[in-house]
N, C-alpha and C positions, 0 to 999 in steps of 0.2 A: 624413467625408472618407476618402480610399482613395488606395492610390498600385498604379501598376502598376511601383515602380522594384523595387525589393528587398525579398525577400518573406522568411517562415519556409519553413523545409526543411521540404519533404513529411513528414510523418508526425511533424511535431516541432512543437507545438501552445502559441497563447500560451495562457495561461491568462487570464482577463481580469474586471476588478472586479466583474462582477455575477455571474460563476462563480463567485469566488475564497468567497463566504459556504458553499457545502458543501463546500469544501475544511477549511475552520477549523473547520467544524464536527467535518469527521470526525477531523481531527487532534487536536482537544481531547479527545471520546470515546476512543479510542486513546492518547491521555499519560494519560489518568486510568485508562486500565484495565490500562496496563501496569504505573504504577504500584501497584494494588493488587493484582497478583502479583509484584511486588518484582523487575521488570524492569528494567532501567539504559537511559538512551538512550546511545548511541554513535554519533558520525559520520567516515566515513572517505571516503577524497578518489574523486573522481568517473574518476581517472585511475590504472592500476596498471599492473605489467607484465605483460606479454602472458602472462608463463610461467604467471603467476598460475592463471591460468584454463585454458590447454593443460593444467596439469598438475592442476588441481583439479574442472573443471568435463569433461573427457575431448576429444584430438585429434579422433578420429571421433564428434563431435555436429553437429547442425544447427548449433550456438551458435556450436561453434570455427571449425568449417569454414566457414558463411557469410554466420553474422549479424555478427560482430564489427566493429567498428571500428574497427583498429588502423594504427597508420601509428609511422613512424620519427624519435624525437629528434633533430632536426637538427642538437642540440648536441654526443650524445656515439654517437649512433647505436643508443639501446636501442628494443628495441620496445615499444611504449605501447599500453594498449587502454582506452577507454572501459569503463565496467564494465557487463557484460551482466546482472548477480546480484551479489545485497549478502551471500551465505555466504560463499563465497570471502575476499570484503574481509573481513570482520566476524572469520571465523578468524585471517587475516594481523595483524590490529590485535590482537587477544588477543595472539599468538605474541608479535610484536614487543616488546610491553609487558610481556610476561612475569603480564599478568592471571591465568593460573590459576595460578602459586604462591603467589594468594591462597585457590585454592579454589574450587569451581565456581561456574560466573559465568552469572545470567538476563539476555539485553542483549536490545535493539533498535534496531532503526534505521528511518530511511525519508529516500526521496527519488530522483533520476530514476538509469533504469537506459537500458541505448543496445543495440539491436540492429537489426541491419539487414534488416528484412524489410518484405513487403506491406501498406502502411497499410490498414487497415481497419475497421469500428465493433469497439472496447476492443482494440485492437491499432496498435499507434505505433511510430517507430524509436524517440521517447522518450517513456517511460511511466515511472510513479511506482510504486516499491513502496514497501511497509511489512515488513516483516522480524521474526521473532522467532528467538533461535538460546539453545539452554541447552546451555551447555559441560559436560563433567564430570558426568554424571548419566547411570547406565548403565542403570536401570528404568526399564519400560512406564508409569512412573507420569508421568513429565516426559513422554512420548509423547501420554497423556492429557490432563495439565494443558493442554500447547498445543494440544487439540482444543479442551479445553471451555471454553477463555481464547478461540475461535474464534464458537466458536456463545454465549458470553456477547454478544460483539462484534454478533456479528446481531441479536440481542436490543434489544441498547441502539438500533442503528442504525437498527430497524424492519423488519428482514429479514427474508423467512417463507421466502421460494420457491428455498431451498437443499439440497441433499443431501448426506448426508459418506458418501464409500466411502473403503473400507482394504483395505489389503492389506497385504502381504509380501516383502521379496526375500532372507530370511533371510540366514545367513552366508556370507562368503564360498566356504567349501567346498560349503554348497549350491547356489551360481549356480555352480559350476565343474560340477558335476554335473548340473546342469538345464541347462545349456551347450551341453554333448556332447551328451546326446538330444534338445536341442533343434534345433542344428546335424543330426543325422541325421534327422530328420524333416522339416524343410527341405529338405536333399538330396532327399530323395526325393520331394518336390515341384517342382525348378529349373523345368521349364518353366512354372508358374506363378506364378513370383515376382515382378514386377515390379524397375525399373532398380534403385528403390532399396534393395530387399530383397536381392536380385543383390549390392550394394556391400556390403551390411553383415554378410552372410551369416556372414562368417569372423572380420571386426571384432567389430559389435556386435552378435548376432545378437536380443538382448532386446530392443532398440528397434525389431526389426521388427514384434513384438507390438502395439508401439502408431502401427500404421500408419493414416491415416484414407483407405486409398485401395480402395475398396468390394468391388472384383474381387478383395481378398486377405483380403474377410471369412471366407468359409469356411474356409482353411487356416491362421487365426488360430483360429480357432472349435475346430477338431480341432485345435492342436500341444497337445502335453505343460504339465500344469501346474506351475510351480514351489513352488504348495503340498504336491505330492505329493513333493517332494522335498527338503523342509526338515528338519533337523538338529533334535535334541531339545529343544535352549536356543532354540533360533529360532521352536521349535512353541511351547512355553512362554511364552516371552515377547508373541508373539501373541494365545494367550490369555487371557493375563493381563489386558493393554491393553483386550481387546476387554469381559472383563467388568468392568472397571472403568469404562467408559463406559456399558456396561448399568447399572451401579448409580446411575449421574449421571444417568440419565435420557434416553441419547442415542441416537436409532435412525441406526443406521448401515446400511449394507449390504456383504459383503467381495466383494470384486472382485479373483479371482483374476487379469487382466489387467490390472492398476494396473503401469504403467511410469512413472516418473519419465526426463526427457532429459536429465536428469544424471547422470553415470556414480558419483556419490561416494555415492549412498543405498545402506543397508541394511538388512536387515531390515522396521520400521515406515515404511510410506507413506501417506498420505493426500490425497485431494481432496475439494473444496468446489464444488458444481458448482450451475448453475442451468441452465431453461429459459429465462431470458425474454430472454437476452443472442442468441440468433442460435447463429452458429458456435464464437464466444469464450465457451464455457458455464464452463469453470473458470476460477471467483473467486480459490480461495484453494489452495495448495497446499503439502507439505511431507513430511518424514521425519526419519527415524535415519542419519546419517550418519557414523559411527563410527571410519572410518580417513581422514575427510579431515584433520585436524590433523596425523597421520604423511604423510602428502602431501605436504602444503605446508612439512611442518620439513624433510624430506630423508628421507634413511637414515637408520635408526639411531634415529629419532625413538618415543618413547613413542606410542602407541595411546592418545587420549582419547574417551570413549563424548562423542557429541552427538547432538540433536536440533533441528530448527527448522521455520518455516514461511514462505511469504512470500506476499504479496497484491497483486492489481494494485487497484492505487485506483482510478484511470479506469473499471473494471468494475463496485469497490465502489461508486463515485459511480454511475454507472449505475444499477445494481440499488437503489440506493436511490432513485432519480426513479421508476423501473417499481413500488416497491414500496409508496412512502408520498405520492408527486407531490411537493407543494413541502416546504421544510425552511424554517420563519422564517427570517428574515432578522435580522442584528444591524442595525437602524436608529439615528439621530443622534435622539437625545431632545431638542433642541432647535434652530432655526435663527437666530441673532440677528441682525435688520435694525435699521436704522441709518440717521438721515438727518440729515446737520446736523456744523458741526464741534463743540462741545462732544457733542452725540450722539457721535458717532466716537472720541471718547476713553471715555466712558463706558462703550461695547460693549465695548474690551478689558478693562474693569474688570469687566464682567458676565459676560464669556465665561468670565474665570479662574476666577471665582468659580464658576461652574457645575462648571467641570472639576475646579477640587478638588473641590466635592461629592459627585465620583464621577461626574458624567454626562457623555455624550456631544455635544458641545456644537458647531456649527458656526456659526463668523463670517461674516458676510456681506461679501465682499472687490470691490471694482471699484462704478463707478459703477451710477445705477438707482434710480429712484420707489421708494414705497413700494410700488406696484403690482405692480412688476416684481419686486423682492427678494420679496415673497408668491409670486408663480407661481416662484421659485427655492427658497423654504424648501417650499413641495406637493410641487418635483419632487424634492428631496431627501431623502422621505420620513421627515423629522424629525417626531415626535408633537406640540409644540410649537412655532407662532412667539412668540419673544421680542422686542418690539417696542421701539424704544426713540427717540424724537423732541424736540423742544426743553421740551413739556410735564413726560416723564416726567424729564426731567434737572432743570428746576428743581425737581420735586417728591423728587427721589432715590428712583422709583419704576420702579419697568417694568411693562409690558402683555405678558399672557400670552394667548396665540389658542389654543386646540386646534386642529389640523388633520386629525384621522383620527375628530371625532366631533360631533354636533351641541351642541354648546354654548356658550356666551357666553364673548366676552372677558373679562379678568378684571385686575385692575392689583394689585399689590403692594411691597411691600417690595425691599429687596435680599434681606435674610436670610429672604423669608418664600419665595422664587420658588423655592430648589431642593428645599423640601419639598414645597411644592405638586406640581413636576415630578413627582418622586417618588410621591407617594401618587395622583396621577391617573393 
Protein backbone atom coordinates (compact mmCIF):
# COMPACT_ATOMS: atom_id res chain seq x y z
CA UNK A 1 0.00 0.00 0.00
CA UNK A 2 1.43 3.56 -0.82
CA UNK A 3 -0.11 6.92 -0.27
CA UNK A 4 0.50 10.04 -2.43
CA UNK A 5 -0.84 12.24 0.65
CA UNK A 6 2.16 13.09 3.06
CA UNK A 7 5.41 11.96 2.49
CA UNK A 8 9.15 12.11 4.36
CA UNK A 9 11.29 15.20 3.70
CA UNK A 10 13.75 14.66 0.90
CA UNK A 11 16.81 13.45 2.15
CA UNK A 12 15.25 12.38 5.66
CA UNK A 13 14.92 8.54 5.24
CA UNK A 14 12.49 5.87 7.23
CA UNK A 15 14.43 3.29 8.15
CA UNK A 16 12.34 0.19 7.93
CA UNK A 17 12.09 -3.41 9.46
CA UNK A 18 13.88 -5.53 7.02
CA UNK A 19 16.77 -2.68 7.06
CA UNK A 20 16.73 -2.11 10.61
CA UNK A 21 18.67 -6.06 11.16
CA UNK A 22 22.27 -4.15 9.90
CA UNK A 23 21.51 -1.42 11.80
CA UNK A 24 21.56 -3.47 15.31
CA UNK A 25 24.01 -5.30 14.19
CA UNK A 26 26.39 -2.42 13.81
CA UNK A 27 25.24 -0.96 16.91
CA UNK A 28 25.83 -4.07 19.14
CA UNK A 29 29.53 -4.40 17.48
CA UNK A 30 30.14 -0.66 18.52
CA UNK A 31 28.62 -0.87 22.29
CA UNK A 32 30.94 -3.90 22.77
CA UNK A 33 33.88 -2.20 21.33
CA UNK A 34 33.61 0.81 22.96
CA UNK A 35 33.11 -0.73 25.84
CA UNK A 36 36.28 -2.60 25.72
CA UNK A 37 38.17 0.72 25.55
CA UNK A 38 36.44 1.93 28.50
CA UNK A 39 34.35 4.47 26.56
CA UNK A 40 30.96 5.72 28.32
CA UNK A 41 27.87 6.18 26.18
CA UNK A 42 26.46 9.77 26.45
CA UNK A 43 23.28 11.13 24.92
CA UNK A 44 22.46 14.78 24.40
CA UNK A 45 19.43 16.37 22.92
CA UNK A 46 18.96 16.62 19.28
CA UNK A 47 18.27 20.50 19.51
CA UNK A 48 21.05 23.17 20.94
CA UNK A 49 21.64 26.72 20.49
CA UNK A 50 22.60 28.04 17.52
CA UNK A 51 25.57 29.88 19.23
CA UNK A 52 26.72 26.47 19.92
CA UNK A 53 27.96 25.71 16.82
CA UNK A 54 28.68 29.60 15.35
CA UNK A 55 30.97 29.58 17.99
CA UNK A 56 32.42 25.92 18.09
CA UNK A 57 32.07 24.61 14.71
CA UNK A 58 33.26 28.36 12.86
CA UNK A 59 30.82 31.48 11.13
CA UNK A 60 32.47 31.05 7.89
CA UNK A 61 31.95 27.11 7.10
CA UNK A 62 29.74 25.52 4.73
CA UNK A 63 28.06 24.00 8.07
CA UNK A 64 27.23 27.60 9.55
CA UNK A 65 26.58 29.24 6.70
CA UNK A 66 24.33 26.93 4.71
CA UNK A 67 23.64 23.72 5.98
CA UNK A 68 22.08 24.34 9.34
CA UNK A 69 18.78 24.21 10.38
CA UNK A 70 17.93 26.82 12.56
CA UNK A 71 14.83 28.74 13.06
CA UNK A 72 13.43 30.87 16.24
CA UNK A 73 11.65 29.78 19.64
CA UNK A 74 8.54 31.15 19.34
CA UNK A 75 8.34 30.98 22.98
CA UNK A 76 11.13 33.12 24.22
CA UNK A 77 12.70 33.97 20.74
CA UNK A 78 16.36 32.07 21.14
CA UNK A 79 17.71 30.69 18.11
CA UNK A 80 17.59 26.94 17.91
CA UNK A 81 19.57 24.54 15.60
CA UNK A 82 19.17 21.11 14.98
CA UNK A 83 22.53 19.54 15.55
CA UNK A 84 24.78 19.37 12.55
CA UNK A 85 27.81 17.33 14.70
CA UNK A 86 27.73 15.43 17.96
CA UNK A 87 31.54 17.32 19.29
CA UNK A 88 30.18 20.34 19.87
CA UNK A 89 27.10 18.72 22.00
CA UNK A 90 29.25 16.19 23.61
CA UNK A 91 31.74 19.08 24.83
CA UNK A 92 28.69 21.37 25.99
CA UNK A 93 27.31 18.16 28.17
CA UNK A 94 30.92 17.46 29.73
CA UNK A 95 31.06 21.57 30.61
CA UNK A 96 27.62 21.70 31.83
CA UNK A 97 28.06 18.65 34.14
CA UNK A 98 31.09 19.62 35.30
CA UNK A 99 32.37 15.63 34.03
CA UNK A 100 35.97 16.49 33.84
CA UNK A 101 36.51 17.49 37.65
CA UNK A 102 36.22 13.88 37.55
CA UNK A 103 39.31 13.65 35.46
CA UNK A 104 39.58 12.74 31.83
CA UNK A 105 36.65 11.34 30.33
CA UNK A 106 36.47 8.41 27.02
CA UNK A 107 32.64 8.95 25.98
CA UNK A 108 30.57 8.29 22.96
CA UNK A 109 27.58 8.76 21.33
CA UNK A 110 25.40 8.24 18.27
CA UNK A 111 22.50 9.11 16.58
CA UNK A 112 20.87 11.45 13.74
CA UNK A 113 22.76 14.57 12.92
CA UNK A 114 20.57 17.38 10.40
CA UNK A 115 22.27 19.42 7.60
CA UNK A 116 20.82 20.89 4.85
CA UNK A 117 22.44 19.94 1.74
CA UNK A 118 21.98 17.88 -1.70
CA UNK A 119 20.61 14.42 -0.93
CA UNK A 120 22.49 12.00 -2.55
CA UNK A 121 23.95 8.05 -2.29
CA UNK A 122 25.60 8.29 1.75
CA UNK A 123 24.73 11.92 1.89
CA UNK A 124 21.11 12.86 3.70
CA UNK A 125 19.79 16.17 5.38
CA UNK A 126 19.39 13.39 8.12
CA UNK A 127 22.17 11.01 8.66
CA UNK A 128 23.22 8.94 11.63
CA UNK A 129 26.55 9.35 13.37
CA UNK A 130 28.46 7.54 15.84
CA UNK A 131 31.05 9.75 17.63
CA UNK A 132 34.01 9.00 19.92
CA UNK A 133 35.59 12.21 21.74
CA UNK A 134 38.51 11.70 24.68
CA UNK A 135 38.49 14.74 26.89
CA UNK A 136 41.67 15.68 28.90
CA UNK A 137 44.40 13.64 27.20
CA UNK A 138 47.11 15.79 25.77
CA UNK A 139 49.40 12.72 24.01
CA UNK A 140 49.64 11.32 20.33
CA UNK A 141 48.86 8.31 22.30
CA UNK A 142 44.67 8.98 22.64
CA UNK A 143 45.22 10.22 18.88
CA UNK A 144 46.35 6.72 18.13
CA UNK A 145 44.13 4.80 20.34
CA UNK A 146 41.10 6.37 18.34
CA UNK A 147 42.77 5.37 15.05
CA UNK A 148 43.35 1.79 16.05
CA UNK A 149 39.86 1.48 18.10
CA UNK A 150 38.90 2.47 14.13
CA UNK A 151 40.36 -0.01 12.04
CA UNK A 152 39.74 -2.68 15.03
CA UNK A 153 35.91 -1.53 14.13
CA UNK A 154 36.69 -2.61 10.31
CA UNK A 155 37.95 -5.60 11.29
CA UNK A 156 35.10 -6.89 13.38
CA UNK A 157 32.71 -5.34 10.62
CA UNK A 158 34.19 -7.13 7.64
CA UNK A 159 35.73 -4.01 6.15
CA UNK A 160 38.90 -4.33 3.98
CA UNK A 161 38.52 -1.57 1.16
CA UNK A 162 39.67 1.37 3.57
CA UNK A 163 42.49 3.93 3.75
CA UNK A 164 43.63 5.93 6.91
CA UNK A 165 45.55 9.33 5.80
CA UNK A 166 46.91 11.79 8.49
CA UNK A 167 48.12 14.76 8.65
CA UNK A 168 48.63 17.98 10.63
CA UNK A 169 47.39 21.42 11.24
CA UNK A 170 49.83 21.94 14.25
CA UNK A 171 49.66 24.75 16.72
CA UNK A 172 47.91 27.57 16.62
CA UNK A 173 50.94 29.75 16.03
CA UNK A 174 51.83 27.59 13.14
CA UNK A 175 48.39 28.09 11.08
CA UNK A 176 48.83 31.83 11.95
CA UNK A 177 52.09 31.64 9.99
CA UNK A 178 51.04 29.21 7.30
CA UNK A 179 48.14 31.71 6.94
CA UNK A 180 50.23 34.67 5.86
CA UNK A 181 52.14 32.70 3.15
CA UNK A 182 49.33 31.15 2.39
CA UNK A 183 47.05 34.22 1.86
CA UNK A 184 50.20 35.75 -0.29
CA UNK A 185 50.40 33.03 -2.65
CA UNK A 186 46.80 33.06 -3.19
CA UNK A 187 47.09 36.71 -3.83
CA UNK A 188 49.15 36.09 -6.42
CA UNK A 189 46.99 33.80 -8.13
CA UNK A 190 43.22 35.96 -7.85
CA UNK A 191 42.66 35.62 -11.24
CA UNK A 192 42.44 32.13 -10.87
CA UNK A 193 40.50 31.36 -7.92
CA UNK A 194 37.18 30.61 -8.20
CA UNK A 195 33.78 32.36 -6.36
CA UNK A 196 34.43 30.44 -3.53
CA UNK A 197 38.04 30.72 -3.11
CA UNK A 198 37.51 34.60 -3.79
CA UNK A 199 35.06 34.49 -0.52
CA UNK A 200 37.23 32.69 1.73
CA UNK A 201 40.56 34.07 0.72
CA UNK A 202 40.83 36.51 3.88
CA UNK A 203 38.25 34.45 6.17
CA UNK A 204 39.27 31.10 5.77
CA UNK A 205 41.80 30.70 3.57
CA UNK A 206 42.76 26.76 4.72
CA UNK A 207 39.43 25.40 3.49
CA UNK A 208 40.29 26.66 0.15
CA UNK A 209 42.81 23.80 0.17
CA UNK A 210 40.28 21.44 0.43
CA UNK A 211 38.45 22.62 -2.59
CA UNK A 212 36.84 19.64 -4.97
CA UNK A 213 36.43 22.06 -7.73
CA UNK A 214 39.17 20.53 -10.52
CA UNK A 215 40.13 23.98 -12.39
CA UNK A 216 41.79 24.88 -8.73
CA UNK A 217 43.74 21.56 -8.75
CA UNK A 218 46.94 22.94 -9.77
CA UNK A 219 47.13 26.09 -7.54
CA UNK A 220 46.18 23.67 -4.70
CA UNK A 221 49.01 21.54 -5.95
CA UNK A 222 51.84 24.39 -5.69
CA UNK A 223 50.51 26.50 -2.45
CA UNK A 224 52.85 26.39 0.52
CA UNK A 225 52.66 23.45 2.84
CA UNK A 226 51.78 23.65 6.40
CA UNK A 227 54.06 20.76 7.36
CA UNK A 228 56.78 23.10 6.46
CA UNK A 229 55.65 25.32 8.88
CA UNK A 230 55.03 23.53 12.02
CA UNK A 231 56.43 24.39 15.43
CA UNK A 232 58.67 21.91 17.48
CA UNK A 233 55.98 20.20 19.87
CA UNK A 234 53.67 20.08 16.84
CA UNK A 235 56.48 18.29 14.67
CA UNK A 236 57.02 16.03 17.66
CA UNK A 237 53.86 15.11 18.47
CA UNK A 238 53.21 14.05 14.79
CA UNK A 239 55.81 11.97 15.00
CA UNK A 240 55.17 10.35 17.64
CA UNK A 241 51.51 9.38 16.58
CA UNK A 242 52.66 8.40 13.38
CA UNK A 243 55.16 5.64 14.89
CA UNK A 244 52.99 4.49 17.19
CA UNK A 245 50.61 3.40 14.65
CA UNK A 246 53.72 1.94 12.75
CA UNK A 247 54.26 -0.17 15.70
CA UNK A 248 50.34 -1.39 15.88
CA UNK A 249 50.77 -2.44 12.63
CA UNK A 250 48.84 0.28 10.64
CA UNK A 251 49.71 1.60 7.05
CA UNK A 252 48.71 4.89 6.81
CA UNK A 253 49.75 7.40 4.38
CA UNK A 254 50.48 11.51 5.50
CA UNK A 255 48.62 13.79 3.44
CA UNK A 256 50.05 17.07 3.82
CA UNK A 257 46.39 18.59 2.30
CA UNK A 258 44.17 16.95 5.13
CA UNK A 259 41.76 19.86 5.84
CA UNK A 260 39.10 19.11 8.28
CA UNK A 261 35.51 21.82 7.67
CA UNK A 262 35.64 22.37 10.97
CA UNK A 263 37.45 25.30 12.18
CA UNK A 264 38.10 23.67 16.05
CA UNK A 265 40.93 20.85 14.81
CA UNK A 266 44.45 21.10 15.62
CA UNK A 267 47.29 19.76 15.22
CA UNK A 268 46.34 15.57 14.78
CA UNK A 269 43.82 14.88 11.62
CA UNK A 270 42.67 11.89 10.20
CA UNK A 271 40.43 10.26 7.45
CA UNK A 272 39.04 6.90 6.80
CA UNK A 273 38.42 6.89 3.20
CA UNK A 274 37.07 4.19 0.55
CA UNK A 275 36.65 3.64 -3.15
CA UNK A 276 33.72 1.82 -3.49
CA UNK A 277 31.16 4.53 -2.02
CA UNK A 278 31.12 6.99 -5.34
CA UNK A 279 31.78 10.68 -4.41
CA UNK A 280 31.01 10.12 -0.62
CA UNK A 281 34.56 8.30 -0.19
CA UNK A 282 35.07 9.33 3.53
CA UNK A 283 33.77 6.86 6.12
CA UNK A 284 35.16 7.97 9.17
CA UNK A 285 36.77 11.05 10.12
CA UNK A 286 38.51 13.05 13.18
CA UNK A 287 41.32 14.93 15.17
CA UNK A 288 42.87 16.99 18.04
CA UNK A 289 40.75 19.53 18.96
CA UNK A 290 42.37 21.22 21.79
CA UNK A 291 40.90 24.74 22.29
CA UNK A 292 37.42 23.88 21.61
CA UNK A 293 36.39 23.48 25.47
CA UNK A 294 37.92 27.20 25.89
CA UNK A 295 35.36 28.06 23.09
CA UNK A 296 32.54 27.06 24.26
CA UNK A 297 33.25 28.05 28.40
CA UNK A 298 33.87 31.69 27.30
CA UNK A 299 36.81 33.78 28.25
CA UNK A 300 38.83 33.09 30.53
CA UNK A 301 38.09 29.43 30.26
CA UNK A 302 40.97 26.67 30.86
CA UNK A 303 42.56 25.01 27.69
CA UNK A 304 41.45 21.25 27.79
CA UNK A 305 43.69 18.95 25.20
CA UNK A 306 40.85 16.59 23.17
CA UNK A 307 40.59 14.36 20.65
CA UNK A 308 37.74 12.54 18.88
CA UNK A 309 36.32 11.08 15.67
CA UNK A 310 33.02 10.63 14.16
CA UNK A 311 31.43 8.29 11.46
CA UNK A 312 28.65 8.38 9.21
CA UNK A 313 26.79 4.92 9.53
CA UNK A 314 24.68 5.09 6.38
CA UNK A 315 28.16 4.90 4.53
CA UNK A 316 29.34 2.35 7.28
CA UNK A 317 26.18 0.28 6.49
CA UNK A 318 27.07 0.78 2.91
CA UNK A 319 30.48 -0.24 2.72
CA UNK A 320 29.49 -3.11 4.69
CA UNK A 321 26.84 -4.46 1.94
CA UNK A 322 29.87 -3.63 -0.89
CA UNK A 323 32.19 -5.45 1.23
CA UNK A 324 30.77 -8.79 2.85
CA UNK A 325 26.93 -8.73 0.82
CA UNK A 326 24.35 -9.93 3.26
CA UNK A 327 24.93 -9.82 7.24
CA UNK A 328 22.39 -12.77 8.88
CA UNK A 329 19.51 -11.81 9.95
CA UNK A 330 18.24 -12.24 13.75
CA UNK A 331 15.16 -14.63 12.93
CA UNK A 332 12.03 -15.86 15.31
CA UNK A 333 13.09 -19.42 16.44
CA UNK A 334 9.67 -20.43 16.47
CA UNK A 335 5.99 -19.60 14.97
CA UNK A 336 3.07 -20.98 17.09
CA UNK A 337 -0.10 -22.00 15.12
CA UNK A 338 -3.24 -22.75 16.68
CA UNK A 339 -6.48 -24.04 15.90
CA UNK A 340 -9.35 -24.70 18.13
CA UNK A 341 -10.59 -22.90 21.43
CA UNK A 342 -8.79 -25.06 24.13
CA UNK A 343 -5.88 -24.96 21.47
CA UNK A 344 -5.81 -21.07 21.81
CA UNK A 345 -5.47 -21.16 25.34
CA UNK A 346 -2.75 -23.68 25.32
CA UNK A 347 -0.64 -21.49 22.66
CA UNK A 348 -0.30 -18.72 25.33
CA UNK A 349 0.83 -21.29 27.60
CA UNK A 350 3.42 -22.63 25.00
CA UNK A 351 4.50 -19.33 23.68
CA UNK A 352 5.50 -18.09 27.49
CA UNK A 353 7.14 -20.97 28.02
CA UNK A 354 9.34 -20.71 24.86
CA UNK A 355 10.11 -17.06 25.84
CA UNK A 356 11.34 -17.70 29.15
CA UNK A 357 13.64 -20.32 27.58
CA UNK A 358 15.35 -17.59 26.03
CA UNK A 359 13.89 -18.01 22.47
CA UNK A 360 12.31 -16.00 20.05
CA UNK A 361 8.97 -17.13 19.84
CA UNK A 362 6.07 -15.74 17.54
CA UNK A 363 2.08 -16.36 18.37
CA UNK A 364 -0.02 -16.80 15.75
CA UNK A 365 -2.82 -13.89 16.21
CA UNK A 366 -6.10 -13.54 13.79
CA UNK A 367 -8.08 -16.08 12.20
CA UNK A 368 -6.78 -18.88 9.43
CA UNK A 369 -6.52 -22.96 8.70
CA UNK A 370 -3.85 -24.66 9.43
CA UNK A 371 -2.76 -24.09 6.06
CA UNK A 372 -2.80 -20.65 6.03
CA UNK A 373 -0.93 -19.85 9.63
CA UNK A 374 1.95 -22.56 7.89
CA UNK A 375 2.50 -20.28 4.71
CA UNK A 376 2.50 -17.30 7.60
CA UNK A 377 5.10 -19.17 10.09
CA UNK A 378 7.52 -19.90 6.17
CA UNK A 379 7.02 -16.04 5.56
CA UNK A 380 8.13 -15.21 9.03
CA UNK A 381 11.15 -16.91 8.61
CA UNK A 382 10.98 -18.57 12.04
CA UNK A 383 13.22 -22.02 12.14
CA UNK A 384 10.56 -23.91 13.73
CA UNK A 385 6.61 -24.28 13.35
CA UNK A 386 5.12 -25.07 16.80
CA UNK A 387 1.97 -26.69 16.02
CA UNK A 388 -0.64 -27.07 18.37
CA UNK A 389 -4.62 -28.63 17.75
CA UNK A 390 -7.33 -30.52 19.75
CA UNK A 391 -5.00 -33.84 19.69
CA UNK A 392 -1.80 -32.22 20.96
CA UNK A 393 -3.95 -30.39 23.87
CA UNK A 394 -5.49 -33.55 25.06
CA UNK A 395 -2.14 -35.21 24.95
CA UNK A 396 -0.32 -32.00 26.67
CA UNK A 397 1.97 -32.31 23.82
CA UNK A 398 2.98 -30.23 20.86
CA UNK A 399 4.16 -30.83 17.20
CA UNK A 400 7.50 -29.46 16.13
CA UNK A 401 7.92 -28.78 12.00
CA UNK A 402 11.40 -27.54 10.88
CA UNK A 403 10.86 -25.21 8.19
CA UNK A 404 14.41 -24.17 6.80
CA UNK A 405 15.29 -27.96 6.49
CA UNK A 406 14.34 -31.38 5.27
CA UNK A 407 13.19 -33.11 8.12
CA UNK A 408 10.21 -34.82 9.74
CA UNK A 409 7.88 -33.57 12.21
CA UNK A 410 8.42 -34.42 15.38
CA UNK A 411 5.78 -34.20 18.67
CA UNK A 412 6.94 -33.55 22.23
CA UNK A 413 6.68 -32.61 25.56
CA UNK A 414 6.13 -29.19 26.88
CA UNK A 415 9.39 -29.34 28.85
CA UNK A 416 11.18 -31.37 26.14
CA UNK A 417 10.17 -28.49 22.97
CA UNK A 418 12.48 -25.68 24.00
CA UNK A 419 15.48 -27.93 24.20
CA UNK A 420 14.88 -29.57 21.27
CA UNK A 421 14.51 -25.85 19.62
CA UNK A 422 17.62 -25.14 20.94
CA UNK A 423 20.03 -28.01 20.08
CA UNK A 424 18.42 -28.22 16.41
Amino acid sequence: MSTRGIQAIRGMNDILPDQIYLWEFFEEVVRDLMAAYGYRNIRMPIVEQTDLFVRSIGAVTDIVEKEMYSFLDHLNGDSLTLRPEGTASCVRAALEHNLLYAGPQRLYYSGPMFRHERPQKGRYRQFHQVGAEALGYAGPDIDAELIVMCAELWKKLGISDVRLEIGTLGSSASRALHRSRLIRYLESHLGKLDDDASRRLHSNPLRILDSKNPEMRDIIDGAPRLLDDLDEDSLAHFDELQQILRDQGLDFEVNPRLVRGLDYYNRTVFEWTTGKLGAQGTVCAGGRYDGLVEQISGKGASAVAACGFAMGVERVLALMVESCGTIPRSVPDAYVIHQGEAADGFAWKIVRHLRDSGLKAILHCGNGGFKAQMRKADASGARFAVIIGDDEVHAGEISIKPLREAAGQMRVGLAEAADLIKRT
